[in-house]
N, CA, C and O of each residue as an XYZ file, in Angstrom:
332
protein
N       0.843     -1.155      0.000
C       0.000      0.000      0.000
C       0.901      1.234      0.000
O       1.785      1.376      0.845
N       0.661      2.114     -0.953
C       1.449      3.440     -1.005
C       0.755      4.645      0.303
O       0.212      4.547      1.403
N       1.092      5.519     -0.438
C       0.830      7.137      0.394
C      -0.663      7.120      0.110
O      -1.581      6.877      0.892
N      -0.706      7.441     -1.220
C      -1.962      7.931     -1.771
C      -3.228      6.660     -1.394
O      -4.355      6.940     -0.987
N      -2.907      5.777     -1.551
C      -3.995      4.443     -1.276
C      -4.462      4.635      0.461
O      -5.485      4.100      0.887
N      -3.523      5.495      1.372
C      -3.604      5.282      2.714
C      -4.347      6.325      2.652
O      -5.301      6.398      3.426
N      -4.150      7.127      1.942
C      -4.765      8.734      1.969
C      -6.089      8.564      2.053
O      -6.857      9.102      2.851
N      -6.369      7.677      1.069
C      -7.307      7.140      0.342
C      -8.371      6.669      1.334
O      -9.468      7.212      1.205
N      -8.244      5.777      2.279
C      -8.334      4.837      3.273
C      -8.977      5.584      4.164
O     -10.164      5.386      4.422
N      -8.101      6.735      4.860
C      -8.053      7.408      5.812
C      -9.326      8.583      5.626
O      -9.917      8.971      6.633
N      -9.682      9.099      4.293
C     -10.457     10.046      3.951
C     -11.830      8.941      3.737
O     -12.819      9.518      4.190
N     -12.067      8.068      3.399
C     -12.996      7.365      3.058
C     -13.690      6.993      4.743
O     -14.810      7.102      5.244
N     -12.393      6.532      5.211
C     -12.921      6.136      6.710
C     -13.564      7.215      7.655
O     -14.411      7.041      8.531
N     -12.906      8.450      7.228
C     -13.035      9.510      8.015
C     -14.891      9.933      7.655
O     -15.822     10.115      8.439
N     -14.834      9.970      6.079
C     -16.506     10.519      6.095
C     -17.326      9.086      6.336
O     -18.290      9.155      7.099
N     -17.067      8.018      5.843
C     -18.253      6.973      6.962
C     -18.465      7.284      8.528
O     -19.571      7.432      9.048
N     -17.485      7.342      9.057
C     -17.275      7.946     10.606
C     -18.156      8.914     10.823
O     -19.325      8.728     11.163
N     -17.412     10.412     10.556
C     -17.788     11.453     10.839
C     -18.897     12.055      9.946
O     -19.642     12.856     10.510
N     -19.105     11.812      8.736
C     -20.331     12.970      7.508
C     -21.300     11.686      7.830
O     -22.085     12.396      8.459
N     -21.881     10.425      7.921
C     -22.964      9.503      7.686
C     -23.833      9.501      8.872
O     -23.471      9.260     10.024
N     -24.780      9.736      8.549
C     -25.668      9.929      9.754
C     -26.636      8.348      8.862
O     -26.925      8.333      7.665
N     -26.939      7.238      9.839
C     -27.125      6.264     10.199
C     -28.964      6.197     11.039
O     -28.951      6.560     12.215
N     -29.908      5.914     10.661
C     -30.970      5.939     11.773
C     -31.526      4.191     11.977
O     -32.341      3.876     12.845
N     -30.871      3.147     10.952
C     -30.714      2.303     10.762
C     -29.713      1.458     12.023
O     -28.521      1.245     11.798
N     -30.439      0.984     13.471
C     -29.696      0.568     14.386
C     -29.442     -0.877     14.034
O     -28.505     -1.506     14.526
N     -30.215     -1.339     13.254
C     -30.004     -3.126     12.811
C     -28.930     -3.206     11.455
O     -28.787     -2.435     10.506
N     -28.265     -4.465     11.803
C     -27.393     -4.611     10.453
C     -26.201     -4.132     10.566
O     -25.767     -3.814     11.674
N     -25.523     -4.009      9.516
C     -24.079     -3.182      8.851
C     -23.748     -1.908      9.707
O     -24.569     -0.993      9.642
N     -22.600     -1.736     10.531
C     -22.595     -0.336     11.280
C     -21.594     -0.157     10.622
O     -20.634     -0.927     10.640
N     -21.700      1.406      9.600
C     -21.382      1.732      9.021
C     -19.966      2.499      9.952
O     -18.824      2.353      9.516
N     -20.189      3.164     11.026
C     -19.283      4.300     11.805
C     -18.150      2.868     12.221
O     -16.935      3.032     12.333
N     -18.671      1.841     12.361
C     -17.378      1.018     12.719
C     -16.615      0.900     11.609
O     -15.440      1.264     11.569
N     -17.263      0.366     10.613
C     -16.282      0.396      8.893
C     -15.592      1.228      8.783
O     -14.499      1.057      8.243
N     -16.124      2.846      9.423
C     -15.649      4.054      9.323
C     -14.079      4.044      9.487
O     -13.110      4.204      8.745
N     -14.453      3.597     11.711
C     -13.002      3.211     12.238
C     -12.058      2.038     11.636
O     -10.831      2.129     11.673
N     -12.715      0.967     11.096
C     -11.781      0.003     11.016
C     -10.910      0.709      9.666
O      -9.701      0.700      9.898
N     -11.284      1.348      8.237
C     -10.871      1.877      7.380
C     -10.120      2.995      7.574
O      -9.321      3.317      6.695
N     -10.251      3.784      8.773
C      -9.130      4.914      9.487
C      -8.083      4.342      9.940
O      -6.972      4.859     10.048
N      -8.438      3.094     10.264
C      -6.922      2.498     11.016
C      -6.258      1.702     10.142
O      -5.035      1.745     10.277
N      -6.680      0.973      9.271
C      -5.416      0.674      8.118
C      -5.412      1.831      7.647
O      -4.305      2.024      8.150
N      -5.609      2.723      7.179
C      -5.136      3.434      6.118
C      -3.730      4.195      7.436
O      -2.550      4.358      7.125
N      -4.279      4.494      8.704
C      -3.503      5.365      9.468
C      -2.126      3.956      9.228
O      -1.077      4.372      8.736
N      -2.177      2.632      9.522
C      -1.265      1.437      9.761
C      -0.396      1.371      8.210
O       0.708      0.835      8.106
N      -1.184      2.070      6.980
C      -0.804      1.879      5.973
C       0.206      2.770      5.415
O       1.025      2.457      4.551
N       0.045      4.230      6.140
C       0.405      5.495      5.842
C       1.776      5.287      6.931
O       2.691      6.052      6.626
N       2.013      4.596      7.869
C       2.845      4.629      8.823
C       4.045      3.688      8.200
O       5.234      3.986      8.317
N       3.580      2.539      7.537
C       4.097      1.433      6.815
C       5.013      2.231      5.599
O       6.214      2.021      5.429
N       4.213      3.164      4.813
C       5.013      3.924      3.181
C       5.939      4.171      3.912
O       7.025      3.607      3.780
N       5.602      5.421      5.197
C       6.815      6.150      5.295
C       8.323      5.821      6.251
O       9.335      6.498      6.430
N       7.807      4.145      6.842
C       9.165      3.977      6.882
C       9.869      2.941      5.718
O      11.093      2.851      5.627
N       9.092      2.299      4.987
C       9.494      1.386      4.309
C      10.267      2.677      2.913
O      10.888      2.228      1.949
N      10.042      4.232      3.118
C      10.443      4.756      2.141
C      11.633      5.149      2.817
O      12.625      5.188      2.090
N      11.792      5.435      3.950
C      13.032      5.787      4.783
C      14.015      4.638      4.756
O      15.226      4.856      4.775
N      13.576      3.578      4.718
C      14.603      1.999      4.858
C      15.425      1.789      3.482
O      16.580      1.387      3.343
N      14.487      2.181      2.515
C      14.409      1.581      0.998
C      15.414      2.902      0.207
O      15.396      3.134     -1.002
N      16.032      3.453      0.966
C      16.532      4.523     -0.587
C      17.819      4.124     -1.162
O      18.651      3.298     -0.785
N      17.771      5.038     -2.325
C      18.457      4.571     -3.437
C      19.800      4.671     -3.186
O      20.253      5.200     -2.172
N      20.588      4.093     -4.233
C      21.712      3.888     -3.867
C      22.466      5.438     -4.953
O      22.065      5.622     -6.102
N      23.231      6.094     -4.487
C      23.931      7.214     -4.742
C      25.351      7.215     -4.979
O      26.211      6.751     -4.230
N      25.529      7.830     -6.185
C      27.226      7.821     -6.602
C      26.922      9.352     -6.749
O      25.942      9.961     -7.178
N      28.327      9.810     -6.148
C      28.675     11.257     -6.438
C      29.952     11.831     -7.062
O      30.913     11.996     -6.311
N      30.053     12.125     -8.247
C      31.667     12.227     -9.526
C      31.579     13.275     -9.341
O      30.611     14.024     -9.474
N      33.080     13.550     -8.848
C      33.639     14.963     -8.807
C      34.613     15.090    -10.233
O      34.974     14.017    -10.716
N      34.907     15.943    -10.695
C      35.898     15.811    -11.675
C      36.351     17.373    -11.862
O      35.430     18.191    -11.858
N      37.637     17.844    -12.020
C      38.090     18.390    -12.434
C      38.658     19.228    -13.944
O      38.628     18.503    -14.938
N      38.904     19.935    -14.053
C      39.622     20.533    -15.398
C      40.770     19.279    -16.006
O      40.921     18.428    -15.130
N      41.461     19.023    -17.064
C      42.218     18.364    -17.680
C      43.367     18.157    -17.297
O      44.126     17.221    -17.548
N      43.604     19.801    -16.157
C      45.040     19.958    -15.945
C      44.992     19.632    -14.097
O      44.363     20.268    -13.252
N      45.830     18.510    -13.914
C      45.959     17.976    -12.790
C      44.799     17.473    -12.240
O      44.373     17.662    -11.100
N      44.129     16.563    -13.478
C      43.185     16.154    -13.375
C      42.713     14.984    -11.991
O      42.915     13.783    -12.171
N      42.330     15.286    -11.174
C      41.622     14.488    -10.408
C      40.167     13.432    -10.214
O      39.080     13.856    -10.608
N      40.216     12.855     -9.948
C      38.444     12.159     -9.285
C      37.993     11.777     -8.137
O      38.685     11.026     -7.450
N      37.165     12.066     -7.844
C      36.405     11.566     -6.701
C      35.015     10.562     -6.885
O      34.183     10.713     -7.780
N      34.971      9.573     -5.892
C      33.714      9.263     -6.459
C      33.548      8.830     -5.008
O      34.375      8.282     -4.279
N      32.285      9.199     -4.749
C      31.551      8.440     -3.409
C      30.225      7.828     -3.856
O      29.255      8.234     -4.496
N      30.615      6.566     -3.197
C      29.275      5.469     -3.367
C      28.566      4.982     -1.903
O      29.202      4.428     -1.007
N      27.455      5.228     -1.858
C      26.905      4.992     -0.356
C      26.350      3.194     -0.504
O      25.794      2.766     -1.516
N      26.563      2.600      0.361
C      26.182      1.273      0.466
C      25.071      1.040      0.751
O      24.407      1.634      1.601
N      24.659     -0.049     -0.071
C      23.397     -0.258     -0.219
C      22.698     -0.582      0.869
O      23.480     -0.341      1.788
N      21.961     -0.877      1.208
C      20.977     -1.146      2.219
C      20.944     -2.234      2.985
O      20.564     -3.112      2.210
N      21.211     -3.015      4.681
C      20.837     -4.425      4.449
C      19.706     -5.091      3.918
O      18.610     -4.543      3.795
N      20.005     -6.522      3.533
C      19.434     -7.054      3.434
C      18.374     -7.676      4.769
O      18.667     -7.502      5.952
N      17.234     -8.347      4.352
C      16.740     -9.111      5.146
C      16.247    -10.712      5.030
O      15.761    -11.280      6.008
């Protein structure tokens, strides 16, 4: 589940919850669907943003110089563990 799908989740859950007015006490309770759909999306939205913090890319940085006394640099950051 991404950002936007939690977003998604979280706004959907939020108006069953809070905008649905219900006079229907038998059956389907809609304000619980409400909560249960606020809390994955909140579990889902918590999930992107560390799995986007764990997951980044791997980075090379080339320095280079003029021709004359030509130098290089290169920094490479290591990849990530595994699991």
């Amino acid at each position: 589940m991404r950002i936007g799908a939690s977003l998604v989740l979280i706004a959907v859950g939020a108006i069953l919850r809070f905008a649905v007015t219900v006079h229907n006490p038998h059956g389907f309770n809609i304000h619980t669907a409400g909560v249960i759909l606020l809390i994955v999306g909140a579990i889902g939205l918590v999930a992107s943003l560390i799995w986007m913090a764990v997951s980044r890319r791997r980075t090379e940085v080339v320095q280079e110089t003029p021709a004359m006394g030509a130098s290089r640099r290169t920094y490479v950051d290591s990849p990530p563990p595994t699991y």
